[in-house]
Each structure stands twice: as structure tokens, then as C-alpha cells.
N, C-alpha and C positions, 0 to 999 in steps of 0.2 A: 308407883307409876303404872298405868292398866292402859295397855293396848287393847285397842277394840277391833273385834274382826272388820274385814272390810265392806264398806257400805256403798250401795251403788243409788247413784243420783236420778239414775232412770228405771226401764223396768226391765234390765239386761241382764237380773241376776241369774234367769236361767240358765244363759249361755256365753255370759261375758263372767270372767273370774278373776279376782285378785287376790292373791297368796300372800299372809305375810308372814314372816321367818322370826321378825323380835315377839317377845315372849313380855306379860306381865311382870314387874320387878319392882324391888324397894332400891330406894335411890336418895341421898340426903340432894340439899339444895349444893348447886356448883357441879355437882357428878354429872357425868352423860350417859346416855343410851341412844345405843347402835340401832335405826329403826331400818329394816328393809322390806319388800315388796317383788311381787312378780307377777308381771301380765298374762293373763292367757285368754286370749281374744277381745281383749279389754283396752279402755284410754286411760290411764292414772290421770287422776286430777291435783292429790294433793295432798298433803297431813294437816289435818284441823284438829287442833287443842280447843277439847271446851265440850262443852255439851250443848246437844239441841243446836235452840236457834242461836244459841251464843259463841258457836264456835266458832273459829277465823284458822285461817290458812298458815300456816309458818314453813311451811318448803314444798313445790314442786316436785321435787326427785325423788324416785325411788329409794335409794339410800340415803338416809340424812341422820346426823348425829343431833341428837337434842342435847340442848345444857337446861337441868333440871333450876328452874326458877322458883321461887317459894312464893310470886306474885300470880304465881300460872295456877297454882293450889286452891282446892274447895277443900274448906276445915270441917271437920264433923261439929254435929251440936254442941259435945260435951269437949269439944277439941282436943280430944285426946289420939287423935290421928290428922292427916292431910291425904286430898290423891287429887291425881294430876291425869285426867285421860286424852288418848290423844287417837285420832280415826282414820285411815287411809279412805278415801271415797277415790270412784272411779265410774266411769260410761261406758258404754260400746261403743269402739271405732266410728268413727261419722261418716257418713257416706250422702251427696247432693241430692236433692229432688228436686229440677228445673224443669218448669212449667210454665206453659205459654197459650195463647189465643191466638188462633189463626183469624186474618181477616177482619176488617176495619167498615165502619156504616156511610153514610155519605155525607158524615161531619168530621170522619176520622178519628172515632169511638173505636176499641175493640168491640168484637161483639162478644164480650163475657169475659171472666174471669178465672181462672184457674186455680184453686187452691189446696194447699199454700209452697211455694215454693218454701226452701229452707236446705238446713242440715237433719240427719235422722240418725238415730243406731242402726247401725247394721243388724240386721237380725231379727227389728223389731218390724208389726204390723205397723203401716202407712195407709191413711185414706186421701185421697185426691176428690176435691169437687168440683165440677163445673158449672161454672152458675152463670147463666145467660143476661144479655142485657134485654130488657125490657121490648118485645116485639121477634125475638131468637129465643129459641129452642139447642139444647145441648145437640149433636149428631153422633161423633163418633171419635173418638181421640186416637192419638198414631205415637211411634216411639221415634226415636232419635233416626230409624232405620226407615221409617215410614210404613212400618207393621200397622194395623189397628190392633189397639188393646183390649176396649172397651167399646161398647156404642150403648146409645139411646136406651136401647133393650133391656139392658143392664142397669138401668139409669144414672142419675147426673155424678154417683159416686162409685169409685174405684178401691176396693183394698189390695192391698199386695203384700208381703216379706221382703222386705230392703234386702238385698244382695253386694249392690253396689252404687255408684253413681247411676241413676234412672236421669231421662230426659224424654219429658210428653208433651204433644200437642192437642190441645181442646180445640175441636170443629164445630161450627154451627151453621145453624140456619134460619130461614123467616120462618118464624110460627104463619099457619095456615088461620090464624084468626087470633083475637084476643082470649080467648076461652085455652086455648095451648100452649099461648105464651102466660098466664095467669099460674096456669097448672105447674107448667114445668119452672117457672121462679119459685111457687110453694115448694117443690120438690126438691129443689137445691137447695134453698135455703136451710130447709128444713134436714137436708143433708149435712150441714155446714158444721149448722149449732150445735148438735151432736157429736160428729166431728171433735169439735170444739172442746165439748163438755168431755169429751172421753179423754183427750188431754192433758185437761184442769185434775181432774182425777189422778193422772200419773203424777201431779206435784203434789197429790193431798188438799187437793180444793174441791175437791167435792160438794162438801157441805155446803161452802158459799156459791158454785157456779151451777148446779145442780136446779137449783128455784128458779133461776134466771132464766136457765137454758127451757125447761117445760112452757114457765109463763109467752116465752116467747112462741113457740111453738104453736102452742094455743090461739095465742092472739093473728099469728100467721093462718093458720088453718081456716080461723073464723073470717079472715079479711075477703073481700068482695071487689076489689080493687087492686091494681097493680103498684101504683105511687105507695100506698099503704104498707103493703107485703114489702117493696123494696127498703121503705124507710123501717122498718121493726126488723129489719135482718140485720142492715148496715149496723145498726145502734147496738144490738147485742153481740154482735162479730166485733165489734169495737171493745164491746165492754168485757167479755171476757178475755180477748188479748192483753189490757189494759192491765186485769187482775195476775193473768201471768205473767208478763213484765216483771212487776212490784213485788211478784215473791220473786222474782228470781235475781235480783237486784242485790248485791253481796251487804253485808254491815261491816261498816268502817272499824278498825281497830289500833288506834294508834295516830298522830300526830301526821306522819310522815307521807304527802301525796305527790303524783305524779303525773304526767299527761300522755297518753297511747294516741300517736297519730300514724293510722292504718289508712292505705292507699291501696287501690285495687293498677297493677301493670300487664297491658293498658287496661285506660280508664274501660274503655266498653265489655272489657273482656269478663268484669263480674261486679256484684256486690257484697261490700265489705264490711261490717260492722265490728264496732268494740273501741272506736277511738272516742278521748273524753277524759275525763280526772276520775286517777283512780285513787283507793286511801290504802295505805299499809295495813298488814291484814287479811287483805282483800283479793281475791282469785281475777283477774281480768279475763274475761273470756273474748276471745277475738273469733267471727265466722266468717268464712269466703265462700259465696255462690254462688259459682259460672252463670252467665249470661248464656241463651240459648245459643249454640255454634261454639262457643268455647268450652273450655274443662280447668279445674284446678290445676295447679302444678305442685306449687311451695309457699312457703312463707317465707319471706327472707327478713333478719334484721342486722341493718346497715351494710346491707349488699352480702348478708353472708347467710345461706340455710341453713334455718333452725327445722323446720318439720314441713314434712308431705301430708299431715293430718289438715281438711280443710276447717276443724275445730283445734284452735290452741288457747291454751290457759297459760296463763302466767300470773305468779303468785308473787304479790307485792311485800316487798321487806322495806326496811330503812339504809338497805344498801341497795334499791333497784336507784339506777338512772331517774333524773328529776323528768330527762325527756326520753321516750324510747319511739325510735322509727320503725316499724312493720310495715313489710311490702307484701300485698298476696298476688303472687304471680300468675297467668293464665297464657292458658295458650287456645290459639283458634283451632276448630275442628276442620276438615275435609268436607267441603260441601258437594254430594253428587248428585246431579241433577238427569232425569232421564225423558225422554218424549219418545214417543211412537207415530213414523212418517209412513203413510202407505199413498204409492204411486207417488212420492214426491210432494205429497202436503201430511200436514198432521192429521193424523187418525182421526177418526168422529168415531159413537160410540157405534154407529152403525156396520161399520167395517168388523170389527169384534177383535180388531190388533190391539196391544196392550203392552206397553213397557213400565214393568213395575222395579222398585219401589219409584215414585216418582220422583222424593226428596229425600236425604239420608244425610247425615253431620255425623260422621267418622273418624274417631280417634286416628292421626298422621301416622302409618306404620302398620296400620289395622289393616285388616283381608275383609273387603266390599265386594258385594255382588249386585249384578242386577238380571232378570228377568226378560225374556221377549216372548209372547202369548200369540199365537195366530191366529186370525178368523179364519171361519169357512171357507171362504174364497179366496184368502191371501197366504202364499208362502214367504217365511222369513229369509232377508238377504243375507242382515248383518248388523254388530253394532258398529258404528260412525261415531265420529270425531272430528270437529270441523270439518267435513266430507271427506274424509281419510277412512276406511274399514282399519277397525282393532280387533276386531273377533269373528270368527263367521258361527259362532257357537250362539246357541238361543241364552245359555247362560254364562254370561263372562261374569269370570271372577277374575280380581286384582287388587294389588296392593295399594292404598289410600295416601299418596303421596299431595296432590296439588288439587284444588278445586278440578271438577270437571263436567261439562255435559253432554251427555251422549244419545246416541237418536239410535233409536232400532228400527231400522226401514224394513217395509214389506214391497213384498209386489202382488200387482193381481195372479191369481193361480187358481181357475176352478176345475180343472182335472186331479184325478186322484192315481198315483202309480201306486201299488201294492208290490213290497219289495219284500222277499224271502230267501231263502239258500235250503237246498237238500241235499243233505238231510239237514234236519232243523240245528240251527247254531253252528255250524260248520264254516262259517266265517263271517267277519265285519262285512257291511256293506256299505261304500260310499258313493255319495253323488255328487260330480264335482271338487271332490278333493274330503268333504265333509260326510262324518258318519249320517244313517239312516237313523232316523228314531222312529221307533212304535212300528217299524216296517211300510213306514208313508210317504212318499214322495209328492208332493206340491207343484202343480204345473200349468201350462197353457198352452194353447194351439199354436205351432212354431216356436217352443224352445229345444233346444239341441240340450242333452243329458249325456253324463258321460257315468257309468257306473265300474266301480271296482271293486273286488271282494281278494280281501285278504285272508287267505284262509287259516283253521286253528288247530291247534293239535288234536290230533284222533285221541278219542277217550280208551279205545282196547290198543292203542301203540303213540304212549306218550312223545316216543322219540321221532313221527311220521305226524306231518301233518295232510291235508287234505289237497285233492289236486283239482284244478278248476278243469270241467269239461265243457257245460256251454248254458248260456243265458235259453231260456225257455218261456213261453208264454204260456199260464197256467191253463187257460181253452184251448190251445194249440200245441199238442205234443210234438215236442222235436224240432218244431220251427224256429231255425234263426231269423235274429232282428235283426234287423239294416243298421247302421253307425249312426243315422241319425233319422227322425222319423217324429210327425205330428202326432202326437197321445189324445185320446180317447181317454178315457177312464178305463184301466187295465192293472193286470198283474205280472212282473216279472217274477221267473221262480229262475235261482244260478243252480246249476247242477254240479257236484262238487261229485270225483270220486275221490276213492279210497290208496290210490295207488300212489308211490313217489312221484 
């Protein structure tokens, strides 16, 4: 009986491991051996008796007892022995990549394609491609957060190191003439294939998808036309998915089949593959992949959790159920939505007010922020909420509980107050209840200002802080300010001593 070390199905042997504790042994038929395994950063897939392409699945679990079969046995030439091998294989943790196309043409086309959404190992390199529709150009892609990731610059392809669930959005726009939208579908495409082929590779297809992938390539290069360039992309993107498929397709072993009917709850919340007839033998692979705005949960079978991995295996015996129910569960994300109102309409770019991120889908429970940017000439109020203020801070942050959209309103303000304390840092300064930032106050002819300075501990007498003596005009020594007074563009300076 020869255990074999363990062997990984992807290319995660770097940093995904499987450990197995049973040891090679002589063993007549009827006897058992104790096989066990242990993860480390790793998904167990399964125990395959057999060699190569012939081997088939006989237990999921880590620990499983085998009964030594003498049907399971390869005889030597001279038969004067038998051995029976048997292989633990394993993947890295699965983790989503949800991708999408913003924006739709005036047929109600996206305008491109993002590819490929799916499941990944954790830890492994990911390429993303955006590939435009015919008359669009790629722009610039965003995260779940509404960060930009990548842009144009970069061009139509993304790598990264999976971490975790990722969620991106492809942007585009109108090519400035046919000659840039020409260029930039050579360019993704030609992204794609590659892509593609470097995939085909990780299962040992090389050889065959390798010819494929250049000839195309070529022929794309060479083409003069668009219709042309989109049809020899489709066809080879096609055809080598097709070939990975087919290897990845389990071989039946045994008599005894089943049917996996996997449903995604709710239907919108993702896509779900692996339901179908399976045969004994045979590893069933089932995958869940959030829909943009939700996220995985669980897998449940017949209302009860089996695993939080959005990739599950289940290895078919002659005692699996003829029917088995899997449900992959999802839940919706937190959508936060932000705008920028200056005087009471929405910002134009020319104001130079800015509420970022614009759009964000936030794990329920997660800590969200959002941003408020001033122009030149406008001071920040506040973020709003159905006309309600929830913050007077430029940056609110809070906890991702329920959809929500919030306005960061400005006002006009083109006077500048330059706010300070002496000696330097010697206390906060507030205007209106609200610290100073950058030492700049924002304002207009006829607003009333209220300032306050809380003062800080003295650096040579930790147990004394500092005592307020009196606001000063930096031009004007000693002069008091009036309690309320039209601004100029000016500087207060607080005059802080030393004493209790």
C-alpha cells in the first residue's frame, strides 16, 4: 500500500500545504489503513486511488480508513507482487473575483466586458481584462470602495495576488474615432488570449492551447477591421475555455449516479454552478459567485451548513444520496452613495467641491468612509442626510449598517482666515464648535465666526497647561477683535501664556 505525498491541483504548492501523517505499508486484502492529512493554508479535496489520469476519488475527509481491495491493485509483470497507491490532492482556499461593466449604449449593450469573473486561490496571481465594445475604449477601473485600481495607462490588463474576495468595476468610454477603438479591442483581446493561455498551462495544456493562442494573436494583429478582430477573439476565447472544461470534467467510476441540484439564495444574490449528474468516483465540484453588491455566505445542504468555502467538493460514493440539495447562500452588501451640493445644487466640476468615493458596496458591520474636498472658493458645511447634518467633519467615518446617501454641501466662501496659537501648538483651535485644519478658516463677507482654543499641556510642566490671554491680529499687535466683524482675508494669531 504506497501513499503518495500530497499533490496540489493548482499552482499553490508554494504556499498552500498538505501534511500527511500515514506512512507507506504492506497490507493483505480485507485489512485497513488509517490515512490522515492536515491543512495548512490549504482546501483538501480528496483521496484518489489510482494513478494519473485514472485515478478516482474514494473519500473527502481528512481521516478516512481504507479497506484494502485486491480489485483496487496493479500486479507486476512477473506477478509476483501487487501495490495499491493512493494520493491526497488539495488547492488553496478560494477566494471571488466579481467583475462588472459600468454603463450601457443606446441599445442597452454594456459597453464591454470584464474578464473573468470566477473563483481564484488565494495567494495566487489574477489577470483581469477589459475588453471594450466595439466604438469604447477601456478608461479606468474602481474597487468595491470606488478607489480606481487601474486605468488606461496601464492598459486593458490588471495582475494582482488574491488576498481575498476582490470586487471591480470596468469603465469606459467613446473612442475618439475608429482607429482607437480598433487599437484598444486589438489590445484587450490580445490581453485576453494570453491570459487565457497562461491558465491552460496551470492544467498542463500547454502544448495544445499554446498554437492556438499565438495563431490567434497573429491573425488579430494582422486584421484591418473591427468586425474581423472581434470575431477571432470571440472564437478563441471560446475555444480555449471549451479545452478547459473537458480536462477538468471528473471520469466516472462505478455504476452508482446521482443528481446535485445547487440554487443560489436569493436567486440575484449570485451565480452557482455544479448542479447535474454525477457518477461514483467522481469529485462534484460546486462554485458560488456573488453577484456585484452581495458577497458569499455558506453552503447549506437541506437547510443545514456544511462550509463557508465558496468552492465545495463532494466526493461521490455508492452511499451518497440519489438526490442531494445545495443551497449557496448570499447576503446583500451596503450600498453608499455620496454627492457634492455647493449653494444648494450639485457641485459642477467647476466649483472644485468633491465628495468622494462616489459609490462603495460594504460588507454590513464594516467601518465606511467617505471624503469632502473644497474648492477655492467654497467652505465645507457638513455631511447631510435627508437634509438632516450627521457630521460636521470633512471626513465621516461609520459603521456600514443600511443603504445610505449622503450629500457633502458647501457654501460660497472666498475669504481666507489664517488661524494659529503662540506659542506654536499650544492649543486646538475651533471655529464653530469644529476643529481648524491646515490652520484655514473659509469664509464670506457677513459671516459671524466664533472661535475657541482649548489649550494643551505645557511641554517643560506636563502637570500645567497653558492659559488663554487674547486673540491678536498678526498686522496689528495687541489689537482686540470685535465678537463679530466682516473678514477681509486675514490672520488670527491666540496668544496663550504660560501661567495657571
Amino acid at each position: 500500500m504506497r501513499v503518495n505525498d500530497a499533490q496540489a491541483t493548482d499552482s499553490s504548492q508554494d504556499y498552500a500545504h498538505l501534511s500527511v501523517t500515514a506512512q507507506s505499508c504492506y497490507r493483505n486484502a480485507g485489512e485497513t489503513v488509517d490515512l490522515s492529512a492536515a491543512t495548512d493554508n490549504a482546501l483538501f479535496l480528496g483521496w484518489y486511488l489510482g494513478e494519473g489520469d485514472d485515478a478516482y476519488a474514494v473519500s473527502d475527509q481528512l481521516d478516512f480508513t481504507y479497506t484494502v481491495n485486491e480489485a483496487d491493485a496493479t500486479v507486476s509483470e512477473d506477478e509476483s507482487d501487487s501495490k495499491i497507491e493512493i494520493t491526497p490532492r488539495y488547492c488553496a482556499p478560494q477566494a471571488s473575483v466579481v467583475l462588472s461593466a459600468d454603463g450601457v449604449d443606446e441599445n442597452g449593450q454594456p459597453l464591454g466586458q470584464f474578464l473573468s469573473t470566477g473563483l481564484y486561490g488565494i495567494g495566487s496571481r489574477v489577470t483581469v481584462v477589459a475588453v471594450p465594445l466595439p466604438g469604447y475604449v477601456f478608461d479606468y477601473a474602481t474597487d468595491a470602495l470606488g478607489n480606481v485600481v487601474f486605468t488606461s495607462d496601464d492598459g486593458p490588463s490588471y495582475t494582482f495576488v488574491l488576498e481575498g474576495d476582490v470586487q471591480y468595476t470596468a469603465h469606459f468610454r467613446e473612442a475618439t474615432g475608429p482607429d482607437e477603438s480598433l487599437a484598444a479591442l486589438k489590445a484587450a483581446l490580445i490581453a485576453a488570449i494570453t491570459a487565457a493561455a497562461v491558465l491552460a498551462t496551470m492544467y498542463g495544456l500547454g502544448e495544445i492551447v499554446d498554437p492556438i493562442a499565438a495563431d490567434a494573436v497573429i491573425e488579430i494583429g494582422m486584421a484591418d477591421n473591427i468586425e474581423d478582430v472581434a470575431a477571432v477573439g470571440t472564437k478563441v476565447l471560446k475555444e480555449i475555455k471549451d479545452i478547459i472544461d473537458d480536462h477538468k470534467k471528473p471520469k466516472p467510476h462505478g455504476d452508482h449516479k446521482i443528481e446535485i441540484i445547487a440554487t443560489a439564495q436569493p436567486e440575484v444574490g449570485g451565480v452557482v454552478t455544479g448542479s447535474g449528474i454525477h457518477y461514483e468516483g467522481t469529485v462534484a465540484t460546486l462554485e458560488a459567485v456573488a453577484n456585484p453588491g452581495y458577497r458569499f455566505v455558506c453552503w447549506k445542504e437541506n437547510g443545514v451548513e456544511v462550509s463557508t468555502s465558496p468552492l465545495k467538493t463532494m466526493t461521490i460514493t455508492d452511499l451518497t444520496p440519489e438526490v442531494v440539495k445545495m443551497t449557496a447562500v448570499f447576503e446583500k452588501k451596503v450600498e453608499i452613495t455620496a454627492v457634492a451640493e455647493a449653494d444648494g445644487i450639485q457641485a459642477d466640476f467647476s466649483t472644485g467641491c468633491t465628495a468622494s468615493p462616489v459609490k462603495q458596496s460594504i460588507t454590513r458591520g464594516d467601518q465606511a468612509m467617505v471624503t469632502a474636498s473644497e474648492g477655492p472658493d467654497y467652505a465645507f458645511v457638513g455631511w447631510l442626510e435627508d437634509g438632516i447634518e450627521v457630521s460636521p467633519e470633512r471626513t465621516y467615518i461609520f459603521k456600514a449598517e443600511v443603504d445610505r446617501h449622503l450629500v457633502a454641501r458647501f457654501r460660497k466662501a472666498d475669504k481666507t482666515i489664517l488661524v494659529n496659537t503662540d506659542p506654536f501648538d499650544s492649543a486646538e483651535v475651533l471655529c464653530d464648535g469644529v476643529p481648524v485644519v491646515d490652520g484655514k478658516v473659509r469664509a464670506k463677507d457677513g459671516d459671524i465666526l466664533t472661535f475657541t482654543v482649548r489649550p494643551k499641556l505645557r511641554p517643560d510642566n506636563p502637570e500645567k497647561t497653558y492659559r488663554f490671554v487674547e486673540w491678536r491680529e498678526t498686522d496689528a499687535q495687541a489689537s482686540r477683535l470685535p465678537t463679530s466683524r466682516k473678514f477681509a482675508n486675514t490672520a488670527l494669531t491666540g496668544m496663550l501664556g504660560s501661567r495657571l
